[in-house]
N, C-alpha and C positions, 0 to 999 in steps of 0.2 A: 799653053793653057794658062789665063790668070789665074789666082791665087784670091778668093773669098778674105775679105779680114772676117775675123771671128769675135764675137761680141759675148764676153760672158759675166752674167751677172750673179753679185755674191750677195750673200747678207751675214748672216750671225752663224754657220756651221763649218769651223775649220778642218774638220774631219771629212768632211761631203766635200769641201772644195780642194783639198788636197788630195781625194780620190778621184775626181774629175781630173784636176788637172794633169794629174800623174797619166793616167789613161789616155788625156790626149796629147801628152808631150810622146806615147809610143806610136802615133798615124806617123805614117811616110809623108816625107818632105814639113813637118811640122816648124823645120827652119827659117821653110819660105814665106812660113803665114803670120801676119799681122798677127796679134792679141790684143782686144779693148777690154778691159775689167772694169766693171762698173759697180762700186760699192755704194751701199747704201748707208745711212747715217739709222744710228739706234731708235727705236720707237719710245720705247721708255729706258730708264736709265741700267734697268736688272740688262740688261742688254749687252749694255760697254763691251764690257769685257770681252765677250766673244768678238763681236764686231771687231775690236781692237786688234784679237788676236788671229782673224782673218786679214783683215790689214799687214799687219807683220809681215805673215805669208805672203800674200800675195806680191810682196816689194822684193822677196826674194826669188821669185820666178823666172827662171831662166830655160831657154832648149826656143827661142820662137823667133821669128826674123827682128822682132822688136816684141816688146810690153810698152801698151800704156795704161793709165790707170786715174779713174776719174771717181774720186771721193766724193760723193754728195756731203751736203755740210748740216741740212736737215734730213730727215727722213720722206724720201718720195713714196713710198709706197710700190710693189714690184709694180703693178702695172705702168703708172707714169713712169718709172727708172725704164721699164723695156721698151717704149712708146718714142721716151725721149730719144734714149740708147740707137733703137734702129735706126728710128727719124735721120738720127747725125750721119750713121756709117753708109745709110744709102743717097742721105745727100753727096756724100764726099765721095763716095767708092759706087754707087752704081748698083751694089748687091752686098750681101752679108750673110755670114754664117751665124745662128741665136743660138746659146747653150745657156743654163743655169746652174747654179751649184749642186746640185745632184744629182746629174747626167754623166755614166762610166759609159764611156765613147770604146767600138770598135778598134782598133789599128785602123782599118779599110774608113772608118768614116768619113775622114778631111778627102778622098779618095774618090767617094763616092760623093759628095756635096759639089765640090768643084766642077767633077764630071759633069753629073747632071745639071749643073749653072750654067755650064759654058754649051751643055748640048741642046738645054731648052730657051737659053736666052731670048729667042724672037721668036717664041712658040705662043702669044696673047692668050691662050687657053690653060697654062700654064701658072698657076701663082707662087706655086712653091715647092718643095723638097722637104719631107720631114724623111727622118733617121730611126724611130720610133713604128713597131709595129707589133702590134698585139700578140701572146703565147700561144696563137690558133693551132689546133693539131695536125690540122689539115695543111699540105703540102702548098704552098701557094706560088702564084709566078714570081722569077725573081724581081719584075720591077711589076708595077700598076699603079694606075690612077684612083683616084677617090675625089667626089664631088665638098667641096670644102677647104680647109685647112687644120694644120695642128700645131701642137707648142713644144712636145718633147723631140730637143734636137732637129732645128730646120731652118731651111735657109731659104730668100727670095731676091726681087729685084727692085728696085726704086717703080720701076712699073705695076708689080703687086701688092707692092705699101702702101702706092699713093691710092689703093684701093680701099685701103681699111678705113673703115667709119667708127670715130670713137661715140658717137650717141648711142648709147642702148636704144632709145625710145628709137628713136628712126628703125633701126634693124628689126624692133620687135613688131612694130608696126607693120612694116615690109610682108615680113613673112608670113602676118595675119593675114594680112590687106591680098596675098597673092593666095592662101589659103595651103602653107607648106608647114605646118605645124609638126605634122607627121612625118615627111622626111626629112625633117631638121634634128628630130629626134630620133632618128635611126629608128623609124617605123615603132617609136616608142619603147625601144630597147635602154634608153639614157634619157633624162631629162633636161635636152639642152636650155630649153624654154623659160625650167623652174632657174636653171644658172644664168642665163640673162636679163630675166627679173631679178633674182639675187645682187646684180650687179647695179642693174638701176636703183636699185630701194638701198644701195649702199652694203648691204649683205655680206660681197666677196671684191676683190678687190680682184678680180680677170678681166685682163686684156685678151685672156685667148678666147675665150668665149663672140667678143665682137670680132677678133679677128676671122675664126670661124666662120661666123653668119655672114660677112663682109662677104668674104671668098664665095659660100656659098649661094649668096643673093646674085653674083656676078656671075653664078654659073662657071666658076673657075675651079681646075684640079689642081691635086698635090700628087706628087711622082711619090710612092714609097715604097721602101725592099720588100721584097718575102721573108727575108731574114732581119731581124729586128739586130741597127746596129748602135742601140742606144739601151741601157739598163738605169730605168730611175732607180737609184737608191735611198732618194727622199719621201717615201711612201711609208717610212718607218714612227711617225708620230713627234718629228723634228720639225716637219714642215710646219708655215705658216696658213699653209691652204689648203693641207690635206692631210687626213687622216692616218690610219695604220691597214696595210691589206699588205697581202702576196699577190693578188689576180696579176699585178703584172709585172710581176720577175720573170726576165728569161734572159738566156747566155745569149753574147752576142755574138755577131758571126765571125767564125774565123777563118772566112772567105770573103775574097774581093765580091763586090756589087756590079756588076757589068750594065751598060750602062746601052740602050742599044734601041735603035727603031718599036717601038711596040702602037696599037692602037689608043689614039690621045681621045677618051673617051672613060666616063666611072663603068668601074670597071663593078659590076651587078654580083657577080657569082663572090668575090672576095667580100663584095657589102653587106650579101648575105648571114658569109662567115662569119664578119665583125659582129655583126648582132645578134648572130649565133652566141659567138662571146659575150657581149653586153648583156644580153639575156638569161644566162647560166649565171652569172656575178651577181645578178639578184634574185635570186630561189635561195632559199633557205640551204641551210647544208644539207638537212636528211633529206629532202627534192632532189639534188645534187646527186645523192650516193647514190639514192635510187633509180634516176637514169642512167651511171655507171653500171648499175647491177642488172640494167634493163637492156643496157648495148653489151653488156658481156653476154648474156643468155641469147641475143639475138645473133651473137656472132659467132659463138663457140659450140653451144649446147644443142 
């Protein structure tokens, strides 16, 4: 089985990348695998410093078959650093494993990415592998499809890159023009629509967002666990592009990912559930408790 290099990119949090890293220096066979570290250069100057001292870190890294490490000398911006970033490692390598600085990785992760690289590789219907799956309560299969792609923890192939279209305008168009407004948004459970306007009018600065639409206008899936084997920990008010929430803390698994024939097809009943989730995340709290209070009466009393 080849071996994924792994592409991870850092900015100003030596704490988030030294917890990442830590976490994936314990996946199996983490000897054999490549590492690309992609730093980015400061935005403004209150910066330095951290920047600096992820830098440090990062030249002290060791447990991986190699480290390389590619400094930007101005500031790209996450999107152009992960655009550029993949562009190079699926030129050179074929496929890639994406992690960012505040993704605590499984054991079983690197495990599971390879697997499913090496077992969907000439599957065309196929775009990707995300690591990353929602707190749902509901029991889910261990692997399934979803129409799309995602950004937390995931890997693809020079065949699924060469898919992505960086114009917002063209994607938004697309999806008008086809009239999928509604299932782009998880039947309106998320406003993916309002975040790729966001991006056009300069707003946010997401690559995942077209990557997304891209996948999605292609009518392409992404394989992901039942078990979520990725925990953002940058959802705490560090990041550059997102706020502060818990909706999606959860333990990751500490079981292997099995990796095995299922129907290559979006998989409806789990889509469901996602926006089951999506949709609970924006009700107010007391709405919240109070369907809590409304499933305990309906199930116990």
């Amino acid at each position: 089985m080849t071996l994924a290099p792994i592409a991870l990119f850092v900015y100003n949090r030596p704490k988030h990348t030294f917890l990442t890293v830590e976490s994936l220096l314990k996946n199996i066979s983490v000897n054999k695998s490549d590492l690309f570290i992609f730093s980015d250069a400061p935005k403004h100057r209150s910066q330095l410093e951290l920047v600096n001292s992820v830098r440090k870190y990062i030249h002290s890294i060791s447990g991986f078959k190699s480290v390389t490490i590619v400094e930007r000398e101005i500031n790209w911006g996450l999107a152009n650093s992960i655009i550029d970033g993949v562009s190079m490692l699926c030129q050179e390598f074929g496929e890639v494993i994406v992690l960012e600085d505040d993704l605590v990785t499984s054991p079983h992760f690197l495990s599971y990415m390879n697997k499913a690289l090496n077992f969907y590789r000439y599957n065309d219907a196929v775009i990707s592998i995300h690591g990353y799956i929602f707190p749902i309560k509901s029991k889910l299969p261990e692997t399934f499809f979803l129409r799309g792609a995602d950004c937390w923890g995931w890997a693809t192939w020079d065949r699924g890159w060469n898919l992505f279209e960086q114009d917002g305008n063209k994607l938004l168009y697309e999806i008008r023009n086809k009239n999928l407004i509604k299932q782009f948004n998880y039947n309106g459970t998320i406003d993916n629509i309002k975040m790729l306007n966001n991006q056009i009018y300069g707003k946010c600065d997401s690559w995942c967002i077209r990557w997304h639409a891209s996948a999605f206008l292609n009518n392409k899936l992404t394989l992901y666990p039942g078990m979520s084997l990725i925990n953002n920990i940058g959802v705490d008010g560090t990041g550059v592009h997102c706020g502060t929430t818990n909706y999606y803390d959860c333990e990751v698994s500490k079981h292997p990912i099995d990796i095995k024939d299922i129907a290559v097809t979006d998989n409806e009943e789990v889509r469901r559930l996602v926006e089951e989730y999506l949709n609970n995340m924006k009700m107010p709290i007391i709405n919240r408790i109070r369907n809590k209070i409304r499933k305990f009466y309906n199930n116990y009393i």
